[in-house]
C-alpha positions in Angstrom: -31.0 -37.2 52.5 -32.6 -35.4 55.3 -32.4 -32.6 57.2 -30.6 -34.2 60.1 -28.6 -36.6 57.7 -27.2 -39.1 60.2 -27.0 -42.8 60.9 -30.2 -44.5 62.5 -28.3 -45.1 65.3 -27.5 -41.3 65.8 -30.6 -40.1 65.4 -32.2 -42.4 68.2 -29.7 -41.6 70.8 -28.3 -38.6 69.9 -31.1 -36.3 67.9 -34.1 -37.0 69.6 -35.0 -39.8 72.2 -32.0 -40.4 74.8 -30.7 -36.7 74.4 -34.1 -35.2 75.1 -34.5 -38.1 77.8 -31.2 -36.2 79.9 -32.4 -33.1 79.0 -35.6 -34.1 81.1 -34.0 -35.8 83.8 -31.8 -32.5 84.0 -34.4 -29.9 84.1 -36.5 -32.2 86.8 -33.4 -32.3 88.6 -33.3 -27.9 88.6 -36.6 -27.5 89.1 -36.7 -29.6 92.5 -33.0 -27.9 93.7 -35.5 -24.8 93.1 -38.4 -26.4 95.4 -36.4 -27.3 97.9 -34.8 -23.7 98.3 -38.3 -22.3 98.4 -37.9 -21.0 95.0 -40.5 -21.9 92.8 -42.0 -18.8 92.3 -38.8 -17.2 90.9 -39.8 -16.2 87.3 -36.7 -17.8 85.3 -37.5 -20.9 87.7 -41.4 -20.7 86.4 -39.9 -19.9 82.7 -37.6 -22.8 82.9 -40.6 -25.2 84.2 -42.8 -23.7 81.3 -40.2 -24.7 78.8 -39.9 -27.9 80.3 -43.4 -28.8 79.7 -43.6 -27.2 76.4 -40.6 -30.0 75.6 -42.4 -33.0 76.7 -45.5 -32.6 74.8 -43.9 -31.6 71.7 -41.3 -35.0 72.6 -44.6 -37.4 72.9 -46.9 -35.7 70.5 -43.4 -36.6 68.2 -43.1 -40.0 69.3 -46.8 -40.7 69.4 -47.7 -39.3 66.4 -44.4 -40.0 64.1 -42.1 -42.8 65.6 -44.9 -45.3 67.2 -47.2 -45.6 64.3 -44.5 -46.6 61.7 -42.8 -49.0 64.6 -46.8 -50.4 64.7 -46.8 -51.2 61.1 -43.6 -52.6 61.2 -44.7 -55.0 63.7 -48.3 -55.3 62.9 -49.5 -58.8 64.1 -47.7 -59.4 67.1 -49.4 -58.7 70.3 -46.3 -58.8 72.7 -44.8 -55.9 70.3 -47.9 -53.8 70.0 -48.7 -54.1 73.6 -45.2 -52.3 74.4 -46.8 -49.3 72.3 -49.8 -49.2 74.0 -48.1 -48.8 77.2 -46.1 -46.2 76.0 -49.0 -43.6 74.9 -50.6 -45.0 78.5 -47.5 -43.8 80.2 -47.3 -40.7 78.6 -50.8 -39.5 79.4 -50.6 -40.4 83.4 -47.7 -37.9 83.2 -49.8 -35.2 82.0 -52.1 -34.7 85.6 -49.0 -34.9 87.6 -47.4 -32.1 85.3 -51.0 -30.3 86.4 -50.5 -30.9 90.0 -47.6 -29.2 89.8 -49.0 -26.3 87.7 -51.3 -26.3 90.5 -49.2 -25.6 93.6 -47.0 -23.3 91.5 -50.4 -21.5 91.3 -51.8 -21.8 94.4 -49.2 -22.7 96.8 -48.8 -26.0 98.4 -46.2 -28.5 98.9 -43.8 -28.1 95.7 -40.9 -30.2 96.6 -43.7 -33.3 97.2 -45.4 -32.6 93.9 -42.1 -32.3 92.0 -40.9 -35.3 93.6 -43.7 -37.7 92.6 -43.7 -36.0 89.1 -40.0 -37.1 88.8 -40.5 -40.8 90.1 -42.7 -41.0 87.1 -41.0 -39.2 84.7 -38.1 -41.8 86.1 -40.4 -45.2 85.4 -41.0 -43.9 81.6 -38.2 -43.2 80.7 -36.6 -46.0 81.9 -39.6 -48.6 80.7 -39.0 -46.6 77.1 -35.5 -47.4 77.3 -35.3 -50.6 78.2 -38.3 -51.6 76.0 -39.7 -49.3 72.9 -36.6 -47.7 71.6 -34.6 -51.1 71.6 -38.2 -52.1 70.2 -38.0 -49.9 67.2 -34.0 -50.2 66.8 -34.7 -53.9 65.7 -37.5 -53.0 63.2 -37.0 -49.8 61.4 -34.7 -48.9 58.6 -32.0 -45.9 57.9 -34.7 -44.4 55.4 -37.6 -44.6 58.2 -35.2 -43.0 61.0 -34.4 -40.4 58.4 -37.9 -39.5 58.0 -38.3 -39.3 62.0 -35.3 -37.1 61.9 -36.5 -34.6 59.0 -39.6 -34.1 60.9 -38.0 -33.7 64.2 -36.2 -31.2 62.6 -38.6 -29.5 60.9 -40.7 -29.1 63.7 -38.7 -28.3 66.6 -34.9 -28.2 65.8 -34.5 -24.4 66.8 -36.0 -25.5 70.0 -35.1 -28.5 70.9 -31.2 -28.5 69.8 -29.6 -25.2 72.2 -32.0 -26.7 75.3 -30.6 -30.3 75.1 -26.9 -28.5 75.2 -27.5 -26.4 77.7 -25.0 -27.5 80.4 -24.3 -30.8 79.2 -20.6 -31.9 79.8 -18.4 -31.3 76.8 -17.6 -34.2 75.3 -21.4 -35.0 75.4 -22.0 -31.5 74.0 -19.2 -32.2 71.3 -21.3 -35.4 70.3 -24.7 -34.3 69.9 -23.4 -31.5 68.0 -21.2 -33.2 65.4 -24.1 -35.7 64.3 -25.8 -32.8 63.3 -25.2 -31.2 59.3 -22.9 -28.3 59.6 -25.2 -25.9 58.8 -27.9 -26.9 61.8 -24.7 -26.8 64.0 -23.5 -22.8 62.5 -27.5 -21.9 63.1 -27.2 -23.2 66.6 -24.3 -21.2 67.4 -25.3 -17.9 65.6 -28.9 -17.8 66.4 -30.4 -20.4 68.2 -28.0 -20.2 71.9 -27.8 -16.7 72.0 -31.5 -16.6 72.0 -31.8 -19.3 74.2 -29.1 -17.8 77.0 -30.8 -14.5 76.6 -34.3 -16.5 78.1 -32.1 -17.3 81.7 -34.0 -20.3 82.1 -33.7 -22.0 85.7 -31.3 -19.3 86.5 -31.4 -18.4 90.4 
């Protein structure tokens, strides 16, 4: 069994894809509040946006580089399928200027809350187009021992990352969720180690 040890099911909406997706929507959602208060240039605000980033290219180099290319073999031969794919690595690099605008005005100054704003409309679109499309896409075609293999090396990558920043002020019932899918000793690590560290960082905190 893997590191993760969960159901397929668990693993896609729990460990990795939709729980990072409202960690994203989340963070977005802080670092515009901290925009429009003129406080961008706060340095748990700038910490917060560098972590931020640092999650969204590790979550598409992870999907790009892992997930995609076993749901391509799986459904090698059908255009309609692979075009879906295709769109999705598209997607994920017309994010990456946008995250560079707003690198940019952080920088140099300029309008933040405008920059943030069109960076979440897009963030919005993928997410929403990889809902609705890839991840019910690769639902239908891979297997509990493929999804295990997504979740060993999602965990063996970034699990002390990635776990205590999707919890961090979820509700608790959501929190109670993500939590329990996870081994018992991931979830003890979590709690002795990895949240401590991560409070001590004050991300987004104004």
């Amino acid at each position: 069994m893997g590191a993760f040890a969960i159901q397929p099911r668990d693993v896609t909406r729990h460990a990795f894809l939709h729980a990072a997706h409202d960690a994203f929507r989340r963070d977005l959602d802080r670092l515009a509040a901290a925009a429009a208060a003129g406080k961008g240039g706060a340095a748990h605000v700038r910490a917060g946006w560098e972590n931020l980033k640092d999650q969204i290219r590790l979550h598409h180099d992870l999907e790009d580089r892992v997930l995609w290319p076993r749901v391509e073999r799986a459904v090698a031969g059908r255009r309609a399928e692979r075009a879906v794919l295709a769109e999705m690595r598209a997607e994920h690099a017309r994010l990456g200027p946008l995250i560079g605008r707003v690198d940019v005005v952080l920088r140099d100054g300029g309008d933040l809350p405008l920059a943030v704003r069109d960076l979440r409309e897009a963030v919005e679109a993928h997410l929403r187009h990889e809902e609705m499309s890839a991840v019910p896409l690769a639902e239908s075609v891979l297997g509990p021992e493929e999804w295990r293999a997504v979740a060993d090396e999602v965990a063996g990558r970034c699990a002390a990352l990635f776990v205590p920043w999707v919890v961090d002020g979820i509700a608790p019932v959501e929190r109670s969720r993500f939590l329990t899918a996870l081994p018992a000793p991931l979830r003890k690590r979590n709690r002795v180690v990895w949240e401590p560290r991560y409070r001590k960082r004050r991300l987004w905190s104004l």
